[in-house]
N, C-alpha and C positions, 0 to 999 in steps of 0.2 A: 504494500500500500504506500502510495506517495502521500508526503505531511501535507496537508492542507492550512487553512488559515485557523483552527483549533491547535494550535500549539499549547502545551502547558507549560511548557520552560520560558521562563520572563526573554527577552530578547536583552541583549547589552547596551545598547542605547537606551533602553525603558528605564534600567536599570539606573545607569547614569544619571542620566534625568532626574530620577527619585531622591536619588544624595544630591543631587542639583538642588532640585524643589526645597527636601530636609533644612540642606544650608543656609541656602538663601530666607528661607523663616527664620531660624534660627537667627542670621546677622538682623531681619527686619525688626523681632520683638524684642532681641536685647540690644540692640546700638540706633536702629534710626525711629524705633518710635519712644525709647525717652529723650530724643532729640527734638522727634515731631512734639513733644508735649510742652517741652519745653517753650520752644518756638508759639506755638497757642500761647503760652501764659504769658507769655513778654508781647505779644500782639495784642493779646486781647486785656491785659494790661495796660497798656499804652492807650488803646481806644479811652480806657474807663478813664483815665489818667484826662486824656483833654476834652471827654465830657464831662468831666468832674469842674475843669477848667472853666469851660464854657457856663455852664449850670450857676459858678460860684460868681463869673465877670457878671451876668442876667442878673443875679441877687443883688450885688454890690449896686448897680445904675438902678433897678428898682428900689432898693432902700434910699438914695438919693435922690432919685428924682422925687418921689413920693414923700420926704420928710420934709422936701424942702419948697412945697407945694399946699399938704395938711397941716405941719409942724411949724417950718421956719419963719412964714410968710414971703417966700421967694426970697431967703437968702440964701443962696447956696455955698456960702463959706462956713455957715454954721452946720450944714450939713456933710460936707467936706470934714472941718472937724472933729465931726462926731467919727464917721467911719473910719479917720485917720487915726483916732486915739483908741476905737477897739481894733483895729488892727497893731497899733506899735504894742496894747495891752497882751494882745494873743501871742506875738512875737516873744514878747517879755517872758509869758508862761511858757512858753514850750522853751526857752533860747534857758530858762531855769531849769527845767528836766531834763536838758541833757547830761550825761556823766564822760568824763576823759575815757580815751580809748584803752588804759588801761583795767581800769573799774569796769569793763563791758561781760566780760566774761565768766 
């Protein structure tokens, strides 16, 4: 009887292949997808990062425009003043909590 296409012996390039395919997993879950994940977090950190920005610049002209409108009676330097002294205030706090980079660890 001639072998037909019913062979049961794997063929050597199938073979190959399979430790091909094996490897190639193998290098994708342990080396480029804690790379891929990384990459996400520093992306899609960055995104939050200058919506954060944007969110916070919109607050800051709302609180002024609006104090200095209901509050100030259209002086805008009193309203200036205020956001500028909770802001150098917030600075103060946080520029206090931090410790030398010795003390960090």
């Amino acid at each position: 009887m001639s072998e037909g296409p019913d062979q049961h012996e794997p063929d050597v390039v199938d073979t190959l292949f399979v430790y091909f395919d094996r490897i190639m997993n193998t290098i994708h879950d342990r080396v480029l997808r804690p790379i891929m994940l990384i990459g996400r977090f520093v992306a899609y950190g960055f995104i939050l990062l200058l919506l954060a920005l944007v969110v916070i610049t919109a607050l800051v002209i709302f609180v002024v425009r609006f104090s200095t409108i209901y509050f100030f009676a259209h002086h805008v330097w009193i309203a200036y003043l205020a956001v500028s002294a909770i802001s150098i205030g917030a600075g103060l706090f946080i520029w206090r909590k931090r410790r030398p980079v010795s003390l960090r660890k």
